[in-house]
VOPAGU-2260 file (C-alpha; in pm, 1 decimal, decimal comma):
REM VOPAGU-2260
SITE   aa  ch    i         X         Y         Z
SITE  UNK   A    0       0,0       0,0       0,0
SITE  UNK   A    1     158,3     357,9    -117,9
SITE  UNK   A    2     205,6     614,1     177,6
SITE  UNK   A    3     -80,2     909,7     218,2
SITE  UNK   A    4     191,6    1168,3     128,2
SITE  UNK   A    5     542,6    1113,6     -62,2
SITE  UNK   A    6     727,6    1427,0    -106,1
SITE  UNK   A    7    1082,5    1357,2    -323,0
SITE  UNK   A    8    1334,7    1605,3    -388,2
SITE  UNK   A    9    1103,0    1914,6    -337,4
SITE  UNK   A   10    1231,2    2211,6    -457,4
SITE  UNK   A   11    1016,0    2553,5    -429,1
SITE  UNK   A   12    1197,0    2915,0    -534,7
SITE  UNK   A   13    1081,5    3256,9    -494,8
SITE  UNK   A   14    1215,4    3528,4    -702,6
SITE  UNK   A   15    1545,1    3319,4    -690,1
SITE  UNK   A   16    1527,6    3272,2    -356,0
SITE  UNK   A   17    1573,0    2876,3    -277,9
SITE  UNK   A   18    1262,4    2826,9       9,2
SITE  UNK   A   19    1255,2    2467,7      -5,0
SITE  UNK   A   20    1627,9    2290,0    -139,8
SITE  UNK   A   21    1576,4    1890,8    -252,3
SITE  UNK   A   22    1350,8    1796,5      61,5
SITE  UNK   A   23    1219,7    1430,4      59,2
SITE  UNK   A   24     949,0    1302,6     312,1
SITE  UNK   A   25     765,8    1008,9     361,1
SITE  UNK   A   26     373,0    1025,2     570,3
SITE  UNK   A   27     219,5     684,9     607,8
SITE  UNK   A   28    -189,6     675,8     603,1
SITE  UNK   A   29    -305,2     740,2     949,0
SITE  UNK   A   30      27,8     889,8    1083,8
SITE  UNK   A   31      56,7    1207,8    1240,4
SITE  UNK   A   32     419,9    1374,7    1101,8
SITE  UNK   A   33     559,4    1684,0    1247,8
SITE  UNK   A   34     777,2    1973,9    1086,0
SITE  UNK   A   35     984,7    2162,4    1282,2
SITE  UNK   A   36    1254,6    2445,6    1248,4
SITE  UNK   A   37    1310,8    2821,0    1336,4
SITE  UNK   A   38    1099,1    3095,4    1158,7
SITE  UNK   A   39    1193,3    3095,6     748,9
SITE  UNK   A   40    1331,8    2728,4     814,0
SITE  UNK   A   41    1069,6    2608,0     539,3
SITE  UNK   A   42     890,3    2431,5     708,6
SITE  UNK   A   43     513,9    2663,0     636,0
SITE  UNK   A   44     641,3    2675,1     263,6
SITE  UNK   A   45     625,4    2290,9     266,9
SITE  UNK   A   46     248,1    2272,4     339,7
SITE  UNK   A   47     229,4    2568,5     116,2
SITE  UNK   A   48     339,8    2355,8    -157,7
SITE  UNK   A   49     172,3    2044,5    -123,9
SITE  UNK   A   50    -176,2    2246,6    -132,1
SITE  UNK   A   51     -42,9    2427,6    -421,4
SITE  UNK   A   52     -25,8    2746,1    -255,7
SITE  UNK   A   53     359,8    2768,3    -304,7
SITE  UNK   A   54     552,4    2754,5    -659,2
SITE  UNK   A   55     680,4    2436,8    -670,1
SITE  UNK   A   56    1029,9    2434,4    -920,2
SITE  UNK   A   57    1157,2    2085,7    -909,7
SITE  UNK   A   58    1071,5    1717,4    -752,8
SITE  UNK   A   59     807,6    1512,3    -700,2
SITE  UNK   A   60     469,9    1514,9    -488,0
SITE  UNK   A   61     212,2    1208,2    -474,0
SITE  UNK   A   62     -58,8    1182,5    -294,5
SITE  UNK   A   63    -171,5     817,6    -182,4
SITE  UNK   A   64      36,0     694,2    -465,4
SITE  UNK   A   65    -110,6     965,0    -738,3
SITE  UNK   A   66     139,5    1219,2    -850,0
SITE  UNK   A   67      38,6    1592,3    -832,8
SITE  UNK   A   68     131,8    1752,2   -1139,1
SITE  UNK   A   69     187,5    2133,5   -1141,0
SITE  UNK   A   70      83,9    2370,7    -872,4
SITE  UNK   A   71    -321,1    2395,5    -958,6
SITE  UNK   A   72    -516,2    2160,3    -744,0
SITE  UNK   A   73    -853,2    1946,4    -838,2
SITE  UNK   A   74   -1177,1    1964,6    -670,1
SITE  UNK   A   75   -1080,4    1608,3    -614,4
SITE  UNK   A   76    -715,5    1694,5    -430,9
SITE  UNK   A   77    -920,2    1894,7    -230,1
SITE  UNK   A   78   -1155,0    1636,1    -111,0
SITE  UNK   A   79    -855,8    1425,2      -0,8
SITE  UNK   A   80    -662,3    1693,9     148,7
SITE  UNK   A   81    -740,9    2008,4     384,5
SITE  UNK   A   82    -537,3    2239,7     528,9
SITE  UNK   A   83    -556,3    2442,2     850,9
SITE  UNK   A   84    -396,1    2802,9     903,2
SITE  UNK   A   85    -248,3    2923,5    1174,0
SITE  UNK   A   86    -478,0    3255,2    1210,5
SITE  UNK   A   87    -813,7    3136,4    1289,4
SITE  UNK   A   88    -904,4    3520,5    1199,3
SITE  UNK   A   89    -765,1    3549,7     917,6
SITE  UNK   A   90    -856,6    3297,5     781,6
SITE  UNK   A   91   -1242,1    3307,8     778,0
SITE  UNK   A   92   -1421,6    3569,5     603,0
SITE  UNK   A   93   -1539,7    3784,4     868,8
SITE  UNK   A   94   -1847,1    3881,8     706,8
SITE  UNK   A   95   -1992,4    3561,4     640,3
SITE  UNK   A   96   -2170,8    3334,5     955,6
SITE  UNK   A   97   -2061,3    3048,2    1063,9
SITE  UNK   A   98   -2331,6    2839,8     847,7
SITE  UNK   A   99   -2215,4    3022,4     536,0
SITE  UNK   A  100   -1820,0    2919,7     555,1
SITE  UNK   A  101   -1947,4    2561,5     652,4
SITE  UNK   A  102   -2212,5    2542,4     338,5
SITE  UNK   A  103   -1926,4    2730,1      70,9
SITE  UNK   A  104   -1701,1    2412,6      78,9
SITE  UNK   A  105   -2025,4    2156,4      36,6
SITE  UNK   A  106   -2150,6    2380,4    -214,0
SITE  UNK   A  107   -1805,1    2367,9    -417,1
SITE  UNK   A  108   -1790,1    1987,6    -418,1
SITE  UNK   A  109   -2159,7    1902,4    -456,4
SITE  UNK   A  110   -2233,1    1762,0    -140,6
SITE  UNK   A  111   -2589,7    1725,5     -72,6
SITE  UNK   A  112   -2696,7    1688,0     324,3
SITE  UNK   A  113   -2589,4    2036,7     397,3
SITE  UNK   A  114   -2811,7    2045,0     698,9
SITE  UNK   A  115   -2664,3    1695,3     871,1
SITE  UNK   A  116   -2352,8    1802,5     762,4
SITE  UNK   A  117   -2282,3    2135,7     926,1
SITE  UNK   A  118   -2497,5    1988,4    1235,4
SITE  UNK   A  119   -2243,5    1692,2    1283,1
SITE  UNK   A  120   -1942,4    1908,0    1216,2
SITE  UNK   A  121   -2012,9    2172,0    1456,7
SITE  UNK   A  122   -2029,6    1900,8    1715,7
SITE  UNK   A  123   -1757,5    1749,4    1619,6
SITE  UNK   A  124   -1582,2    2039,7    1698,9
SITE  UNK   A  125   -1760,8    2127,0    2054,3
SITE  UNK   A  126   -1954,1    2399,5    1942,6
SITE  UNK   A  127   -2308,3    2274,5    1879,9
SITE  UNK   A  128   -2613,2    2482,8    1664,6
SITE  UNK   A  129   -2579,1    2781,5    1866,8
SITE  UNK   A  130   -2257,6    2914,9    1686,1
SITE  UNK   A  131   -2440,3    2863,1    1317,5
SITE  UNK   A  132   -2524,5    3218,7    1285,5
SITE  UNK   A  133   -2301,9    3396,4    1492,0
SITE  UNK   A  134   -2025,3    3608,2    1301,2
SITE  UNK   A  135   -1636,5    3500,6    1294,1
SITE  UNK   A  136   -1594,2    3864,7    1534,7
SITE  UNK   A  137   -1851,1    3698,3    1776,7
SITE  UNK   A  138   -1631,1    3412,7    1847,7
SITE  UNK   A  139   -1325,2    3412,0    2072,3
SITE  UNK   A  140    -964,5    3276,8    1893,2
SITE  UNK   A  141   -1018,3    2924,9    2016,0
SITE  UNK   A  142   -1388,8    2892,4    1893,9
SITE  UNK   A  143   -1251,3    3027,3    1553,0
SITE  UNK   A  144    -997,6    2793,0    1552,6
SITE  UNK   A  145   -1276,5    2500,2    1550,2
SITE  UNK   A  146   -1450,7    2635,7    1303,1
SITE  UNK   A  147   -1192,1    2619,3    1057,3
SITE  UNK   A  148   -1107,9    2263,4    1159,3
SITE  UNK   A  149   -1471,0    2223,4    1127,6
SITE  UNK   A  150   -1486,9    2337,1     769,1
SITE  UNK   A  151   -1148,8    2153,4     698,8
SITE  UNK   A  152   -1313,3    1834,1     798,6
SITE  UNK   A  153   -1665,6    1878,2     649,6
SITE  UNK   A  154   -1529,6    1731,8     310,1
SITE  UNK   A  155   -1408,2    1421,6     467,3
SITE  UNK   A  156   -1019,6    1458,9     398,4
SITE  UNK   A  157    -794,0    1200,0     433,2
SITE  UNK   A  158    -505,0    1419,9     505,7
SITE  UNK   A  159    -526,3    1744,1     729,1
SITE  UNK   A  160    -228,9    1954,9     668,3
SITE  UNK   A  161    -143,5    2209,7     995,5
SITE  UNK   A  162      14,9    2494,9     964,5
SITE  UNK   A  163      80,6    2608,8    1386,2
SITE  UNK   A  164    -289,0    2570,3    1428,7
SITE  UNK   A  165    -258,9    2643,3    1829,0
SITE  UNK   A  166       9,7    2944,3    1847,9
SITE  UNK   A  167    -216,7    3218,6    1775,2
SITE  UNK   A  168    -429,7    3111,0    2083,6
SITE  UNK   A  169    -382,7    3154,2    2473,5
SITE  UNK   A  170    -210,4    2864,3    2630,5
SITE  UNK   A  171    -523,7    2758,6    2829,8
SITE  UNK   A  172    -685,1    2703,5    2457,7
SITE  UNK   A  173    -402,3    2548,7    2283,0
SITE  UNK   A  174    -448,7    2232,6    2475,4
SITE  UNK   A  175    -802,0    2183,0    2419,4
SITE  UNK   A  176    -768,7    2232,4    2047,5
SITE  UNK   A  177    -463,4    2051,3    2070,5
SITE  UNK   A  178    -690,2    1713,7    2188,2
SITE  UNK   A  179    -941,2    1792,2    1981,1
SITE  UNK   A  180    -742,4    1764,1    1684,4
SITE  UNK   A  181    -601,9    1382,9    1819,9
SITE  UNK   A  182    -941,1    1289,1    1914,7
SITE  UNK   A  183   -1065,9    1372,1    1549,2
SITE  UNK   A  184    -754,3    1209,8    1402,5
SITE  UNK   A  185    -831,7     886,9    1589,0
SITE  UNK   A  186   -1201,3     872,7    1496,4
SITE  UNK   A  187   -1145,5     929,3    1160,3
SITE  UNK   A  188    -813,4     764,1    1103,7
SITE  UNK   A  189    -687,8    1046,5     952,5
SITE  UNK   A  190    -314,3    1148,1     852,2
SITE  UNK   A  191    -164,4    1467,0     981,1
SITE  UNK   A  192     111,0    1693,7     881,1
SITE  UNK   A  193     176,4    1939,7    1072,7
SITE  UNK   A  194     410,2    2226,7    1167,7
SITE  UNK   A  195     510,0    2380,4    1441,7
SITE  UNK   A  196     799,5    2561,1    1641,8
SITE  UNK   A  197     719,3    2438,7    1997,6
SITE  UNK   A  198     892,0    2067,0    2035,6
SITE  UNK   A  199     642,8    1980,3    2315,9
SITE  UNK   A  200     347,8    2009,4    2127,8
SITE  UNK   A  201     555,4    1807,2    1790,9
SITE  UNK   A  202     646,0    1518,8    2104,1
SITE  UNK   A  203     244,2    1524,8    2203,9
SITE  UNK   A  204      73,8    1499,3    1887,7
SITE  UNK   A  205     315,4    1353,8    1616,9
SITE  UNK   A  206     463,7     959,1    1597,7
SITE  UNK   A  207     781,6    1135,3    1385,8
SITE  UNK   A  208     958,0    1444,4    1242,0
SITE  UNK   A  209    1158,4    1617,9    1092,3
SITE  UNK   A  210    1372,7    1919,6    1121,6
SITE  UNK   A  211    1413,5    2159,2     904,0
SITE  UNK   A  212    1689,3    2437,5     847,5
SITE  UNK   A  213    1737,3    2666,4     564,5
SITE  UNK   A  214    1527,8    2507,3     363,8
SITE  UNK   A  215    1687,5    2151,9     415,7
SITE  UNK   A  216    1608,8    1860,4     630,3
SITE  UNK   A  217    1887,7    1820,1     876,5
SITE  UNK   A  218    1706,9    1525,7    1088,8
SITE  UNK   A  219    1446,5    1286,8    1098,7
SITE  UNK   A  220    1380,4    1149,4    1415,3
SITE  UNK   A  221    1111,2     947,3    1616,2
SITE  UNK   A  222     908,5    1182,3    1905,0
SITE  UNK   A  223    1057,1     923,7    2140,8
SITE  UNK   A  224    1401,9     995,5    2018,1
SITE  UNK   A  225    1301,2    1367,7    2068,5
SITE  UNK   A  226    1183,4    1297,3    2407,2
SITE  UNK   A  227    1503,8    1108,3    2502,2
SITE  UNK   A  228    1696,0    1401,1    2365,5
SITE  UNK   A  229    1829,5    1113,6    2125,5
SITE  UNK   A  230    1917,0    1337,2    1871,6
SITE  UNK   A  231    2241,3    1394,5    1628,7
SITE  UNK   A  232    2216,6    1765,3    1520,7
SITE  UNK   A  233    2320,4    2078,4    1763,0
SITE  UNK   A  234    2061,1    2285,1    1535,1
SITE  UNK   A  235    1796,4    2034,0    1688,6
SITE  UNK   A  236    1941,7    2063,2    2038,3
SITE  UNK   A  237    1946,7    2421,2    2017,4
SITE  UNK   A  238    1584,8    2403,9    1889,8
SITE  UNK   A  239    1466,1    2178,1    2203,7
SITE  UNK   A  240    1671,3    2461,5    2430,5
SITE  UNK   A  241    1490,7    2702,5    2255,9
SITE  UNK   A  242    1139,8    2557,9    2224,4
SITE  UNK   A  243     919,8    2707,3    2526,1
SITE  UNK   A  244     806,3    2454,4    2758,4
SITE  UNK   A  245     937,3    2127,1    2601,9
SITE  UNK   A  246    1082,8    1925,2    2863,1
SITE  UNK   A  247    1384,5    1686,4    2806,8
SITE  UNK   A  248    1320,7    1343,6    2943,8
């Protein structure tokens, strides 16, 4: 069976600035895969790139074994995959309610139940009915933050790509979103890929990594391994020193 996500030799350039420089990963189905690095490390761009968001210059990207081919996605890329920004704000039009941004992405792909749908994905979330017509303004960052996980998973994705989806909230909320996300992974046996700077929340949440630098991958490593402090690179111990409340076993 071909992994959920093969990335070979990914190259991604920006006004001839090298972003991303020959970076090969490997996600199996149902895994949850963390990136991490310092800001401009490449490790955003990489996400970027995979949704087609990013301009992708050399390499190879397949997706359960299907090759993506230029940087324009299909309706039917985007039924598989789903990505999650870090700025629950900014990311939701703030003049459309709740029931609006969950109906635009059913409405795009044809999906009929509408109703059951945005019912069943509100709940999922934690919020319930009562949010439907409330405004993006009306919610706090954390409630935001599960609405666009709720509209990310209203398609029924296979992959859910995460792009620091808890740094923009308090520390009290990052948790709870944090669980939420694992408890939705498990359910629906989904595969995660996601990115972020803080080590601890990479050991929680992800089964391996890798670390990025420059553009480059300088380590792969197991979460145990990162836990253990088993690691080869000084850029990764510098990154655990560095990384707010991570703990070294």
């Amino acid at each position: 069976m071909s992994a959920a996500l093969e990335i070979d030799d990914l190259t991604v350039v920006y006004d001839h600035f090298h972003a991303l420089k020959n970076v090969s990963i490997t996600v199996e189905r149902g895994e949850s895969f963390g990136l991490v690095g310092e800001s401009g490390s490449g490790k955003s761009t990489l996400l970027r790139a995979v949704a087609g968001l990013a301009p992708v210059s050399g390499g190879a990207i397949n997706i359960d074994g299907e090759p993506l081919k230029g940087s324009k996605r299909s309706k039917v890329f985007y039924r598989r995959v789903q990505m999650v920004f870090q700025d629950p704000y900014g990311s939701l039009h703030p003049r459309q309610t709740i029931d609006r941004l969950l109906l635009e992405p059913l409405a795009i792909h044809g999906i009929a139940d509408g109703e059951k749908r945005i019912a069943r994905a509100l709940d999922e979330v934690g919020l319930g009915n009562g949010f439907r017509f409330r405004y993006p303004h009306q919610l706090s960052g954390g409630q935001r933050q599960r609405v666009a996980i709720a509209r990310a998973l209203i398609v029924e994705p296979s992959i859910l790509l995460l792009d620091e989806p808890t740094s923009a909230l308090d520390a009290s909320v990052q948790a709870e979103v944090l669980n939420l996300l694992e408890e939705i992974r498990r359910d629906r046996r989904l595969t995660f890929v996601m990115v972020s700077h803080d080590l601890g929340v990479v050991t929680h949440m992800c089964e391996r990594l890798a670390v990025m630098r420059n553009g480059f991958v300088v380590e792969r490593l197991s979460s145990q391994e990162l836990a253990k402090g088993a690691v080869h690179e000084d850029y990764t111990r510098n990154l655990m020193i560095a990384s707010k409340g991570f703990v070294k076993a």
